[in-house]
C-alpha positions in Angstrom: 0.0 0.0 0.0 2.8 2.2 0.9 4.5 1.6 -2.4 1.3 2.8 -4.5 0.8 5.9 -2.3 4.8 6.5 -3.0 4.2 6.1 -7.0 0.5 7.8 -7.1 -1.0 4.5 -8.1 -4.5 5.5 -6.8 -6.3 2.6 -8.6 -4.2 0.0 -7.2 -4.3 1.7 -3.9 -8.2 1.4 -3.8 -7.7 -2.1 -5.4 -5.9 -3.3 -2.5 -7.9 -1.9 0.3 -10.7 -3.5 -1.6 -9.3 -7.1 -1.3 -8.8 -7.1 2.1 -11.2 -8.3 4.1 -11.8 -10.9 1.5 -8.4 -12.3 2.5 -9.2 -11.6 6.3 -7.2 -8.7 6.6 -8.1 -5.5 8.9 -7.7 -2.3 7.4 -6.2 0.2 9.9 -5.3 3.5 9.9 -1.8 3.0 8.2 -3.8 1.5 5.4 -6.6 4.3 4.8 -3.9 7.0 5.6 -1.7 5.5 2.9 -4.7 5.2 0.6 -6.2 8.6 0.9 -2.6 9.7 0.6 -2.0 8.1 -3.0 -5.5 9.7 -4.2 -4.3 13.2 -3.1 -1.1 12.2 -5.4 -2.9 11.4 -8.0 -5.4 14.2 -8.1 -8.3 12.7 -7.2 -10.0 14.9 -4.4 -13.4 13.0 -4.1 -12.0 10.0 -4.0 -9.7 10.9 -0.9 -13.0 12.3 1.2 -15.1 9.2 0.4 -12.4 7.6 1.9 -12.2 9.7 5.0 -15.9 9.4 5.5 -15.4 5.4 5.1 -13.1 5.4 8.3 -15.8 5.7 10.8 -17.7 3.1 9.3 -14.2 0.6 9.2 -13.6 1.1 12.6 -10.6 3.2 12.1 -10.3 6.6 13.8 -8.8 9.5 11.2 -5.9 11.2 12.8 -4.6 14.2 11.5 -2.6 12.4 8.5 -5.9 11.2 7.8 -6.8 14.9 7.2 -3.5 16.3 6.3 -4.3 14.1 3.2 -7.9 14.9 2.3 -7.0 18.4 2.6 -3.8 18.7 0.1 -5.9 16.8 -2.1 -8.7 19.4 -2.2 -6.1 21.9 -2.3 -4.6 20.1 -5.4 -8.0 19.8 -6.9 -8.7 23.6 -6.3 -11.1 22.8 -3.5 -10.3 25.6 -1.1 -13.9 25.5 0.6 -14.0 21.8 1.2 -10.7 21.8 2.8 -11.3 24.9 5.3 -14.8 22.5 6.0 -12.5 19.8 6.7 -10.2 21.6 8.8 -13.4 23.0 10.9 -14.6 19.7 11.1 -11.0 18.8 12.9 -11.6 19.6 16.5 -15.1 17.8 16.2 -13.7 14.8 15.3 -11.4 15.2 17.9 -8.2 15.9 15.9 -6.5 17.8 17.0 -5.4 20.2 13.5 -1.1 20.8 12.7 1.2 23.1 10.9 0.8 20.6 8.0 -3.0 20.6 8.2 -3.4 24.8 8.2 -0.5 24.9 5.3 -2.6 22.6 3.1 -5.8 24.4 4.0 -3.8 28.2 3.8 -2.1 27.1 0.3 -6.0 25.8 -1.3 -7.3 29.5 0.0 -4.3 30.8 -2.2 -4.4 29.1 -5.0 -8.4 30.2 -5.8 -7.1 33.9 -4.5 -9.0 33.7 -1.2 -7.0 36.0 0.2 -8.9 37.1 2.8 -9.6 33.0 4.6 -6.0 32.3 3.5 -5.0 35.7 6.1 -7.6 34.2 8.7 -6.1 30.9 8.4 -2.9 32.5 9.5 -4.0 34.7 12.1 -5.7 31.8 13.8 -3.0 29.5 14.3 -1.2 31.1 17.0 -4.8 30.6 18.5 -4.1 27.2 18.4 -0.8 26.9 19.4 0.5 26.2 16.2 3.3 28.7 14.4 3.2 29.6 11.0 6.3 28.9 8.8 7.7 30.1 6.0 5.4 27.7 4.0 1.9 29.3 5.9 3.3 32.9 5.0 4.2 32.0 1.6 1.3 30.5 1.1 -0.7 33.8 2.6 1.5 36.3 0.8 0.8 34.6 -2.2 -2.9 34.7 -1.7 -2.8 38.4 -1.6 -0.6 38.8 -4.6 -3.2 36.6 -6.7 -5.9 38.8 -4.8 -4.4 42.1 -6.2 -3.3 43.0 -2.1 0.1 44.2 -2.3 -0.4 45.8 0.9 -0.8 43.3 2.7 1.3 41.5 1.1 4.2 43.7 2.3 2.3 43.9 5.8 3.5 40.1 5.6 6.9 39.8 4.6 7.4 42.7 7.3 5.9 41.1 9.7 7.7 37.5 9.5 11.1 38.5 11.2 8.7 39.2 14.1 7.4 36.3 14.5 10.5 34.0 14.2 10.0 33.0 10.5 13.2 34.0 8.1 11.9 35.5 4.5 13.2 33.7 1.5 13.0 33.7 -1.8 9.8 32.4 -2.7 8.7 35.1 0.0 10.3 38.2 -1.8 9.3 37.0 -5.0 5.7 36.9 -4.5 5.5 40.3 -2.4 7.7 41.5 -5.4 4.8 40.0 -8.0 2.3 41.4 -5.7 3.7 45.0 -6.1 4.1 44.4 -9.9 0.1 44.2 -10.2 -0.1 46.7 -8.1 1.3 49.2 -10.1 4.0 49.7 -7.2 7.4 49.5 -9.2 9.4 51.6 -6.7 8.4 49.0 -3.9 9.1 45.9 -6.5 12.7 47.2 -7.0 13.1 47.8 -2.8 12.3 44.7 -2.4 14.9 43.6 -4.7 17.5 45.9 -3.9 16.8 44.7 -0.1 17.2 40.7 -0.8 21.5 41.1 -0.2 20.8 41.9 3.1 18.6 39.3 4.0 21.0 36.7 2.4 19.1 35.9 0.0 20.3 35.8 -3.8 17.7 37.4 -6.5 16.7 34.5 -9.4 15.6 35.3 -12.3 12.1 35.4 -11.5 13.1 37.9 -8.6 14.6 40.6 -11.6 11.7 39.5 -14.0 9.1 40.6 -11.6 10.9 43.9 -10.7 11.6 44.6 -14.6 8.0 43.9 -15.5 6.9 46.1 -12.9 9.1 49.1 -14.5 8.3 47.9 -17.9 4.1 48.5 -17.1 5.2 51.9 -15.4 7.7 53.3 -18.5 10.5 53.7 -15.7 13.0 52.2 -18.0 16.0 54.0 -16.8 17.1 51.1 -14.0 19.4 52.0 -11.2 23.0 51.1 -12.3 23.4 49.0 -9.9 20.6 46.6 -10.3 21.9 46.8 -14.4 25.3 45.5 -12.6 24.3 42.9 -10.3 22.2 41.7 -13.6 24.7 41.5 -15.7 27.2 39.9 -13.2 23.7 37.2 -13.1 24.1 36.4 -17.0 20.6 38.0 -17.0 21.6 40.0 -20.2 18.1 38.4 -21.8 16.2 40.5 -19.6 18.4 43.5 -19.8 17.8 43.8 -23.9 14.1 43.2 -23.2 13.8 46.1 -21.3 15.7 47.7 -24.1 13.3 46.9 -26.7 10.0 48.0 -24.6 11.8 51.4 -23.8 12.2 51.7 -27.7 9.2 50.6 -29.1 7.1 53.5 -29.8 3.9 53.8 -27.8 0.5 53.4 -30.1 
């Protein structure tokens, strides 16, 4: 069972369970856990709640794997309501819910641009006595950027240091994306220009995001240092694109 929830092999996960208790084995909660798990790999969210709601009925408790589970694979599937249900539906069940369980249920919330749960989501785990990480604020700051909140999304990276949770790239990136959309290219390239000092090394996407955000704005005169530190990159690609936009007459 492991094995198929290792290589996504949902069908012969469900195959397996099936067979059993016709050769007078018990399923138990290593078993449903490792078959809701390979459903969740392989994309199928309906499948991985029927067999949540099926554990009751086997005899076999859900624990917060159990859960864990069900919810990444809503949040795969682009479920972002059922999985905050499922996480509600935690403490009644008397599980007790985990960094893991609020990451899956934060990152579904993002990736439909529920910016606003995703942010309550977050606020609430302290509540609970769980931390966020850098995956919860990730997860968050991305929600805003997809939700058109730069704001907050700077509120967020600002406030991470605070609470013990080190910005890194991914963080930058999407605060950087969210001030793109925004409009904000001033903030995009601060946020860029600032990424040294927290240790972190600017990709490409990191310079994409703060070119494109010059690039809507017409600011194409760059500070000469971020044309340095791009050139010292090999990012002469994006350098020449920037070029091209500033000297493409405007229709």
């Amino acid at each position: 069972m492991s094995a198929c929830e290792k290589g996504s092999q949902w069908q012969m996960a469900l195959n397996l369970l099936s067979l059993m208790p016709e050769a007078k084995v018990v399923p138990d909660e290593i078993t449903y856990n490792a078959a809701v798990s390979a459903c969740e790999k392989g994309g199928q969210w309906q499948l991985a709640l029927n067999l949540l709601s099926l554990m009751p009925e086997a005899r076999v408790v859900p624990n917060e794997i159990s859960y864990s589970a069900a919810i990444s694979a809503c949040e795969k599937g682009g479920q972002w309501l059922l999985a905050v249900n499922l996480l509600s539906l935690m403490p009644e069940a008397r599980v007790v819910p985990n960094e893991i369980t609020y990451n899956a249920a934060i990152s579904a919330c993002e990736k439909c641009g529920q910016w606003q749960m995703a942010l309550s989501l977050l606020s609430s785990m302290p509540d609970l006595k769980e931390m966020p990480n850098g995956i919860s604020y990730n997860a968050a700051i991305s929600a805003c950027e997809k939700g058109g909140q730069w704001q907050l999304a700077l509120s967020l990276l600002s406030s991470m240091p605070g609470m013990r949770v080190v910005p890194d790239q991914i963080s930058y990136n999407a605060a950087m994306s969210a001030c793109d959309k925004g409009g904000q290219w001033q903030m995009a390239l601060g946020l860029l220009s600032s990424m040294p000092h927290m240790n972190l090394i600017p990709d490409e996407i990191s310079y994409s995001t703060a070119i494109n955000a010059c690039e809507k704005a017409g600011q194409w005169q760059l500070p000469p240092g971020l044309i340095s530190s791009m050139t010292a990159a090999c990012l002469n690609s994006l350098l020449l694109r920037l070029c091209s936009s500033s000297a493409t007459p405007s229709r």
